[in-house]
C-alpha positions as CSV (number, residue, x, y, z in Angstrom):
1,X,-53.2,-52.2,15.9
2,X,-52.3,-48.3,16.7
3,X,-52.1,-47.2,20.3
4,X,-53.7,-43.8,20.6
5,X,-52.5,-41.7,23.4
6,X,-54.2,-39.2,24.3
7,X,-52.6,-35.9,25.8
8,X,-54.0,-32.8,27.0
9,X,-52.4,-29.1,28.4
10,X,-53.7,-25.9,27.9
11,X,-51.1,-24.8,25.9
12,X,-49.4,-27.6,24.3
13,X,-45.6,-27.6,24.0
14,X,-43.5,-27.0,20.7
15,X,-39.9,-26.7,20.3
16,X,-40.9,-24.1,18.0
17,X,-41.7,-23.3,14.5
18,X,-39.7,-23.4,11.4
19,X,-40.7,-22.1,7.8
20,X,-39.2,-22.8,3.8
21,X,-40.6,-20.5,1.2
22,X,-40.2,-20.5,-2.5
23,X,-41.0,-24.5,-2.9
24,X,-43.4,-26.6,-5.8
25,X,-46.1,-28.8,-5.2
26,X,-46.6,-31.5,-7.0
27,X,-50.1,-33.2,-7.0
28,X,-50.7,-36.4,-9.0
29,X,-54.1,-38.2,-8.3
30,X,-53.6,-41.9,-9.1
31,X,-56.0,-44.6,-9.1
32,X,-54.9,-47.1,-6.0
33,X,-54.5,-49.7,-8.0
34,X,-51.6,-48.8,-9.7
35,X,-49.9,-47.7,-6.4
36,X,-47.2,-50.5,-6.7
37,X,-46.3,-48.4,-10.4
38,X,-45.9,-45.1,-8.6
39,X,-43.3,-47.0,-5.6
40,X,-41.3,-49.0,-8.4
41,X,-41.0,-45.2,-10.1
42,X,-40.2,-43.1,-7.4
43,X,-38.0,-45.8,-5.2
44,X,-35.9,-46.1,-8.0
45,X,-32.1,-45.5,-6.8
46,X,-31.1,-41.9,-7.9
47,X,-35.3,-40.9,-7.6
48,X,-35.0,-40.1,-3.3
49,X,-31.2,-38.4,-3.7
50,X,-32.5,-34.7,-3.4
51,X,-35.5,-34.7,-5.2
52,X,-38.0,-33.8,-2.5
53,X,-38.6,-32.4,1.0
54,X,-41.9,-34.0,1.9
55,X,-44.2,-36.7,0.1
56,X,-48.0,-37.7,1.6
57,X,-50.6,-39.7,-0.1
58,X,-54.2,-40.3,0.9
59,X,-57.0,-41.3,-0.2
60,X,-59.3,-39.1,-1.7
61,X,-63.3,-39.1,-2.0
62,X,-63.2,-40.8,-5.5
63,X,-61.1,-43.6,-4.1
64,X,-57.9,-42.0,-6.3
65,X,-55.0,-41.7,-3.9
66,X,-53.4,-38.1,-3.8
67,X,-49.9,-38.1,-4.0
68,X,-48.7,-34.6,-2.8
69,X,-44.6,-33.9,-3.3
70,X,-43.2,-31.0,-2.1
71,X,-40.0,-30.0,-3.7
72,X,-37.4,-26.9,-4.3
73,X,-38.1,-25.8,-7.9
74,X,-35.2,-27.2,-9.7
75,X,-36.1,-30.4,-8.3
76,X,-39.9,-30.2,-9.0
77,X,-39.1,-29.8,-13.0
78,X,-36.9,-32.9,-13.2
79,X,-38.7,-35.1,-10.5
80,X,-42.2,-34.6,-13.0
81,X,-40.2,-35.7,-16.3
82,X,-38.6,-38.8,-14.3
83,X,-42.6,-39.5,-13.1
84,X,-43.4,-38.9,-16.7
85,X,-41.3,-41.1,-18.5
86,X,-41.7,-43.9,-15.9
87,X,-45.5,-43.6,-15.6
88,X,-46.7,-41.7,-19.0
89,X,-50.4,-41.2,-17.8
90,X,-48.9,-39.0,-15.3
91,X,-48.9,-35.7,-17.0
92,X,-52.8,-35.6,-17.7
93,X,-53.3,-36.6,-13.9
94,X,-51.1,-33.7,-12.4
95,X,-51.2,-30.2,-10.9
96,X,-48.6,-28.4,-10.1
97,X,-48.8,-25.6,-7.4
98,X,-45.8,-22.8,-6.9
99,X,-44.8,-21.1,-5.4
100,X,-45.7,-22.6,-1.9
101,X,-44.8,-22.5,1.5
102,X,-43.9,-25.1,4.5
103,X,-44.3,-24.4,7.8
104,X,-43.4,-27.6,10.1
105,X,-43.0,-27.8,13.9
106,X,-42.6,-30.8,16.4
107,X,-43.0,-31.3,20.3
108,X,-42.6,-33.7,22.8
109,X,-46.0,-35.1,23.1
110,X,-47.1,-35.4,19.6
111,X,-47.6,-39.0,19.3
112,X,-51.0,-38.0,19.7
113,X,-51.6,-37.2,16.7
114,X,-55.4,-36.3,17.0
115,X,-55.0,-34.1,19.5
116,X,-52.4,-32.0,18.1
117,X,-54.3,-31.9,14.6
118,X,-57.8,-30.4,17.1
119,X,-55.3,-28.4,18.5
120,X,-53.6,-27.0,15.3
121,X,-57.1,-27.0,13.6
122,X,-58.7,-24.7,16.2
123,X,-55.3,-22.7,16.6
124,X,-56.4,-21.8,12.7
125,X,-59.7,-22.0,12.4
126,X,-59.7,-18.3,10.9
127,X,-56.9,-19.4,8.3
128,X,-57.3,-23.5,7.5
129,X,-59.2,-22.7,4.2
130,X,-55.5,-21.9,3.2
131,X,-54.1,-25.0,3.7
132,X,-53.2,-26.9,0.7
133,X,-52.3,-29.9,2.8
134,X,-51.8,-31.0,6.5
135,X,-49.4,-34.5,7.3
136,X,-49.6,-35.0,10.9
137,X,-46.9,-38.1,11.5
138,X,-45.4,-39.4,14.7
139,X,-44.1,-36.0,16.4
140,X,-44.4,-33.5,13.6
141,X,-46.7,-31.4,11.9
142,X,-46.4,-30.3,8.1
143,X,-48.5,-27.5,6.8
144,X,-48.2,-27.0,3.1
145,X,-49.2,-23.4,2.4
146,X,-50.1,-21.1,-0.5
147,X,-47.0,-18.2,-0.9
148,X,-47.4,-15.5,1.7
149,X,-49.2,-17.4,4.3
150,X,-46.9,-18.7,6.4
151,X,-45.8,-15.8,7.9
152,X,-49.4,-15.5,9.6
153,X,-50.0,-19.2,10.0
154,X,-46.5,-19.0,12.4
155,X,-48.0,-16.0,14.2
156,X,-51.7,-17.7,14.9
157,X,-49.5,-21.1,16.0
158,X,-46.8,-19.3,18.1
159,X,-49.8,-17.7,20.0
160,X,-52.0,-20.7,20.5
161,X,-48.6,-23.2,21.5
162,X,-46.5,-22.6,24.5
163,X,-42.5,-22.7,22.8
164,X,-40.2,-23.3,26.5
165,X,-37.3,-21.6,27.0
């Protein structure tokens, strides 16, 4: 069972923002029950060593599970023939987004989770039809956006958080 904390200030503390541009997304959609085939592909020893920054999955409103994998380039090309040849179905159940952008930031009292996503969500409200994805986990936030939008998204977070000195 998951203790939710809740946490409130005006102006929530960050210990700032940070932003990678130039990345690949890969999306697979996968049908949950062959979850245990994606692990036994990508756990594989040599599949983790470099291959990718950031990996999510969630369920989606067909009951598929999304699996999002955000990689440099270079890695996204040879990370999708390793998926391939382990898991052959991949290819027809993949999209492939690039360039994109991360922007990722972290504070002290993001355990609560909900209340940082409200937070972020309202922060954006004028830009969160951009987001390609959102992973809110433990004390970090990971927004995966389309090229040229991070720049902005920084701008509309570093005015709505409160980054101490």
């Amino acid at each position: 069972m998951e203790t939710v904390a809740m946490y409130w200030e005006p102006r929530i503390k960050t210990y700032g923002f940070q932003v990678v541009k130039g990345l690949t997304l890969l999306k697979y959609v996968l049908s949950a029950d062959k979850a245990m085939q994606w692990e036994r592909a990508l756990v594989r020893p040599g599949v983790y060593e470099d291959r990718f920054s950031l990996f999510c999955a969630q369920l989606n409103k067909a009951s598929d599970l999304d699996l999002l994998l955000l990689c440099r380039p270079e890695q996204g090309s040879a990370l999708d023939r390793h998926i391939e040849a382990e898991i052959p179905a991949a290819a027809d159940r993949r999209r492939v987004i690039s360039p994109v952008e991360l922007l990722f930031f972290q504070g002290p009292h993001f355990g609560d989770r909900f209340g940082i996503a409200d937070f972020t969500y309202k922060a954006l409200k004028e830009q969160s039809d951009l987001l390609l994805a959102a992973v809110f986990a433990c004390a970090s936030v990971h927004l995966i956006l389309p090229e040229g939008a991070a720049d902005k998204t920084k701008t509309m977070l570093e005015a709505a958080f409160r980054i101490p000195s």
